[in-house]
C-alpha positions as CSV (number, residue, x, y, z in Angstrom):
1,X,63.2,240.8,-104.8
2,X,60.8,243.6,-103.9
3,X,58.9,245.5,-106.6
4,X,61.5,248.2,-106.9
5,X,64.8,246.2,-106.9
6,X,63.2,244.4,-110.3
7,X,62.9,248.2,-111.8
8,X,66.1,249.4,-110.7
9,X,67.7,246.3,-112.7
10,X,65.4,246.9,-115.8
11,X,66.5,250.2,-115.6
12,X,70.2,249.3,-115.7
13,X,69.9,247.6,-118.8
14,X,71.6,244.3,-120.0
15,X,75.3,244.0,-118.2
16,X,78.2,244.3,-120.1
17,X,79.8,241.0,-118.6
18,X,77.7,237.9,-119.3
19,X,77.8,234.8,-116.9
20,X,79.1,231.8,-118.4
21,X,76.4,229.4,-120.4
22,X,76.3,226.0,-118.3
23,X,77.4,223.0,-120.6
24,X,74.7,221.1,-122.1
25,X,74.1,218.0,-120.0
26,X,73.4,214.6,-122.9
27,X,73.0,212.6,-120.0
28,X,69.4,212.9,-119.9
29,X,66.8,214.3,-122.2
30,X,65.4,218.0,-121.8
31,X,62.1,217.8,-123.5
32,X,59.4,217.8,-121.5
33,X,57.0,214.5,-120.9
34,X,54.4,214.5,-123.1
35,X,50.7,213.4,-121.9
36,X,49.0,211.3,-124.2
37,X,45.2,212.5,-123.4
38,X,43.9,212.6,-127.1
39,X,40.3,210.2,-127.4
40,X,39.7,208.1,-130.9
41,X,36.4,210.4,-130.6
């Protein structure tokens, strides 16, 4: 997507037709891993 394409579609604004919202998948989790890197210090 060049530079202008991006502001053309700014431009235009939010569509008036949404795409549908994918089902939420409980199969697995969505959070992120979390790094345990706090010291005792």
């Amino acid at each position: 997507m060049t530079k202008e394409e991006f502001s053309r579609e700014i431009r235009e604004g939010i569509p008036q037709t949404l795409p549908v919202m994918p089902m939420y998948d409980t199969t697995y989790s969505h959070a992120p891993k979390l790094n345990y890197i706090l010291t005792a210090e």
